[in-house]
N, C-alpha and C positions, 0 to 999 in steps of 0.2 A: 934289254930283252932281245933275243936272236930272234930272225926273221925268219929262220928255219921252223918250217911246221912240225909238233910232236910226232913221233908213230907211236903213240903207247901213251893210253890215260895213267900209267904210273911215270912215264919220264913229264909229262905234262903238268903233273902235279908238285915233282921236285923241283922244275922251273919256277913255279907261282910259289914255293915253300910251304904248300900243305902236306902237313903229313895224318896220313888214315889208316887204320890197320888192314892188315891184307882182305881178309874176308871182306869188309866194305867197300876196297877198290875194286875187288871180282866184282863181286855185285851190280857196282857204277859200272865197270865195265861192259857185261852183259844186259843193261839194263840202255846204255847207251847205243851199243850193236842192233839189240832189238831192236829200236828206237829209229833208227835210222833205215831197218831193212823196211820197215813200215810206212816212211815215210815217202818212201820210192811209189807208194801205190796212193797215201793219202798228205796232205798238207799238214802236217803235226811240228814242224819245227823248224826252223830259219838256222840251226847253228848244228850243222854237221858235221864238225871235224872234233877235235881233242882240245883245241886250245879257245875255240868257241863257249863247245861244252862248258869247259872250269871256269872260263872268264863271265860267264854271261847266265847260267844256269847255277853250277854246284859252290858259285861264290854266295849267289844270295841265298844258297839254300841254307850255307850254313853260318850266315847271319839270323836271318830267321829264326833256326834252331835253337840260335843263343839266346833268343828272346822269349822261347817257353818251359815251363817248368817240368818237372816228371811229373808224366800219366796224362799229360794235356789232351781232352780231344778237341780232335780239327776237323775241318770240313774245306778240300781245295777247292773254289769254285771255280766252276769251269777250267777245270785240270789240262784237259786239251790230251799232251804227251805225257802229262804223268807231271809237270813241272810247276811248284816246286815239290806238291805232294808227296809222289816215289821217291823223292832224292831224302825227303825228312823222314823217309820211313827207316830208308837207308842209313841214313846219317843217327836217328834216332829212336832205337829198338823199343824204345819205352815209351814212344806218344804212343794215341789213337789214331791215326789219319784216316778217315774216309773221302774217297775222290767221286766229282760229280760231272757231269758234262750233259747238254742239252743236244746233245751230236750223237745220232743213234752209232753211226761208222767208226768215230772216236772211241766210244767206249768200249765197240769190240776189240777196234786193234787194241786199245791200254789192256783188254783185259786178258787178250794173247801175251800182250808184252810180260805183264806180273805173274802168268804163269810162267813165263820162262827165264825170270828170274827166281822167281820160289817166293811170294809175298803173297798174303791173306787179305790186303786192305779189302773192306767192302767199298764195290764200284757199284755209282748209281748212272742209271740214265733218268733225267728229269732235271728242270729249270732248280737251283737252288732256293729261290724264295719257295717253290711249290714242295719242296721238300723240306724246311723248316716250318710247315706248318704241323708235321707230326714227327722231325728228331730234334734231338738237340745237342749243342755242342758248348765248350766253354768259347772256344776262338774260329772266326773262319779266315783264311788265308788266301789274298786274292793276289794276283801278279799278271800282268797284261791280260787282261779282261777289260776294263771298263774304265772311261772319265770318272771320276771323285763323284759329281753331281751326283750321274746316273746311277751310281752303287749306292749312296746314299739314299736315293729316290724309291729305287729297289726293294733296299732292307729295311725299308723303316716302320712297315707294319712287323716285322721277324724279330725285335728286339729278345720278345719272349724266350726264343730258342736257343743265344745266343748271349755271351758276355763282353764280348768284344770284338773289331773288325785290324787285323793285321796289312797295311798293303806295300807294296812293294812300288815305288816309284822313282822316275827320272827327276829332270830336272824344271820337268812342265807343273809338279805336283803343284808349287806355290802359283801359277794361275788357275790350276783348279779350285785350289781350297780359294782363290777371292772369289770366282763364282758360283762356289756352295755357298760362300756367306752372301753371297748379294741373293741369291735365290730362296733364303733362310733354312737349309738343311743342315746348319750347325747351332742354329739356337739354342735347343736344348742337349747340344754333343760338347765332348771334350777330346778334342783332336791335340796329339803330341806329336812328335820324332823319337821313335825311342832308340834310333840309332844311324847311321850315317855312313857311307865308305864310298870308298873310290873302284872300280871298275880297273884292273890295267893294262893300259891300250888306250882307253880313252878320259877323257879332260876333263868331263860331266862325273857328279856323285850322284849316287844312290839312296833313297831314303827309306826307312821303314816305320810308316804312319802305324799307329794306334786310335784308333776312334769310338768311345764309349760313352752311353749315355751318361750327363752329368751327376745325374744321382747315387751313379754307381761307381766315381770316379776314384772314390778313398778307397775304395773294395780292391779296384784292380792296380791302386797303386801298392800297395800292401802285397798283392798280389810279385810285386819286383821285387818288394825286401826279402819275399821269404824263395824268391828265384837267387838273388844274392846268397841267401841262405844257405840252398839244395835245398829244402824244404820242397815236398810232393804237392802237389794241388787233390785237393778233395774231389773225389771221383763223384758223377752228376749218371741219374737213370738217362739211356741212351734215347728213350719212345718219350716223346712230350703226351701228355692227356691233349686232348679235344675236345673241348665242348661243342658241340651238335646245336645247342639250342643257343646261337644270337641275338640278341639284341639289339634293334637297329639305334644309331644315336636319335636322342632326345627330340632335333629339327629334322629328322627325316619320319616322324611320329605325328599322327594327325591329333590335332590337342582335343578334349572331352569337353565337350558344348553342350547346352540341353537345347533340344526340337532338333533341327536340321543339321546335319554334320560339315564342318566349317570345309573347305576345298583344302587339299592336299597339296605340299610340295612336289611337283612331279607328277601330278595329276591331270591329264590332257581334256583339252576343251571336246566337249561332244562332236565323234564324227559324226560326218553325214552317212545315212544307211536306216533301216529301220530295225525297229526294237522288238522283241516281243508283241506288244500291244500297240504299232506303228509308228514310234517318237522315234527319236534321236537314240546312239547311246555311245559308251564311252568307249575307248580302245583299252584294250584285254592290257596288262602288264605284260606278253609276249610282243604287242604290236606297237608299244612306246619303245621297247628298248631296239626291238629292229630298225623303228623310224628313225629316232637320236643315233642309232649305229655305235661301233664298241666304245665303253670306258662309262657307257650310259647305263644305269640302274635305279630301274624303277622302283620305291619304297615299297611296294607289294610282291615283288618279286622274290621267291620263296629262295632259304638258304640251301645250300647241298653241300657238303662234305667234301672238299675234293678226293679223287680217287688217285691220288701222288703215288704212297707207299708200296702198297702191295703186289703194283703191277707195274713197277719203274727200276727193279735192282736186276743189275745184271749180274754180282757176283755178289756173297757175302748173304749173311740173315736179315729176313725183312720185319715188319714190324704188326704184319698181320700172316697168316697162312698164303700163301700164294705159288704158281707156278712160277720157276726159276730159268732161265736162259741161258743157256752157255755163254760160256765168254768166246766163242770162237764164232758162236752162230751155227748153220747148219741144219738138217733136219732132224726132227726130233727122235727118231734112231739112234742119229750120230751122235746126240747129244751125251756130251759126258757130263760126269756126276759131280756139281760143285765140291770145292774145296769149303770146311767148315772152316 
């Protein structure tokens, strides 16, 4: 490989030997240009020349790619610069991709960037667990975001919304996964490789995890035969239901006694202070969870609904009625009229 840099993501590409048709290399092209005039003002990406880009970006994207089926929807978590999200949108006219980032700044420039390539993906701004609590997808696809543990830790009340988790890793993955197993977050998972490559330039491979709940494991390998196939994947309602009315588990439930009500898990010993009728009396379920401080939840403290959906999209349909934000920002004047 010559040590001479590309000038031109088309001479860039004939050096690595991909070949893309023209329309998708404009695209990569302007999609990279933006990319980078953006990045002048915010932190969105470490690989700013042509031969960065292809080797470190649009290589995994279109591995990736080849590991989903037509119509697949995705969900990039935490997208950041649109990677590999935009590139699979690019590369792949027939998934769903929706992009998420918990980065208010982020998500405007992506969503300058996708207008100035011409793309409709819906861009969210919100934490992706807090947004699987009301969409849902077949696959979400992660790539420098997170340790194994911590994504796993993450996701594991979201099983619901989701069919499987796609990740993109170095060559640190296999001490990750020993410390998801020693931490028990793969007990009930079935973690694969569903593909492998080399990088070129450097020495280290690349791996592309799969990690699905065990019960579900025959579903989604069936799921490859009919990708061997071309076989479509069966399209899924985009808005998950909600139930409102929880049920706390069983042990966080005071059990049914006759006379006197037995003491409660989480139930605080009498402060000091007077009562009504001058006793003792107990701390409010506002004033336990303050004292424990966060991750604490008192058994009497009442459910709510989080308020994720309606007030987190920055481009794209939401899943309730709500005001929309430009993707550019600005005052509400300025504000122009989303792309459907």
């Amino acid at each position: 490989m010559s040590e001479t840099p590309s000038n031109t993501l088309a001479e860039t590409l004939k050096r690595y030997d991909i070949a893309l048709s023209p329309g998708k290399i404009r695209r990569l092209e302007t999609y990279a240009l933006e990319l980078w005039q953006w990045n002048t003002k915010l932190n969105l990406t470490r690989h700013n020349d042509w031969d960065k880009f292809v080797t470190r970006d649009l290589i995994d994207s279109i591995h990736l790619a080849a590991c989903l089926q037509k119509g697949e929807s995705l969900l990039d978590v935490g997208t950041g610069g649109g990677v590999p999200g935009v590139l699979l949108t690019i590369l792949r006219p027939d998934l769903r991709v929706d992009l998420c980032d918990s980065t208010g700044k982020k998500t405007v420039a992506l969503g300058a960037i996708l207008d100035a390539v011409g793309l409709k993906n819906n861009l969210w701004h919100a934490k992706a667990e807090e947004l699987l609590r009301v969409r849902r997808y077949h696959t979400l696809v992660i790539r420098a975001v997170s340790k194994m543990d911590r994504l796993l830790t993450m996701f594991a009340p979201c099983w619901q919304a989701f069919d499987r988790l796609l990740m993109i890793k170095g060559p640190s993955w296999i001490e990750e996964r020993k410390v998801s197993r020693h931490l028990g977050l793969l007990t009930n998972m079935a973690l694969r490789k569903i593909d492998e490559y080399t990088i070129p330039g450097d020495e280290h491979s690349s791996v592309i995890l799969q990690v699905c709940q065990k019960n579900r494991y025959e579903e989604i390998r069936q799921r490859e035969e009919d990708l061997a196939a071309g076989k479509p994947i069966a399209p899924i309602p985009e808005i998950l239901a909600v139930d409102n009315k929880v049920r706390r588990p069983a042990a966080q439930r005071a059990p049914r006694t006759k006379g006197r009500p037995a003491a409660r898990r989480g139930d605080a010993p009498p402060a000091a202070g007077r009562g009504p009728k001058g006793g003792t009396r107990r701390r409010t379920p506002d004033e336990e969870n303050k004292k424990h401080g966060k991750g604490w939840v008192h058994p009497d403290t009442p459910f709510t609904r989080p308020k994720t959906d309606p007030k987190t999209i920055v481009r794209g349909k939401s899943a309730a009625p709500a005001k929309k934000r430009s993707a550019a920002g600005g005052s509400p004047a300025n504000k122009r009229k989303d792309e459907q």
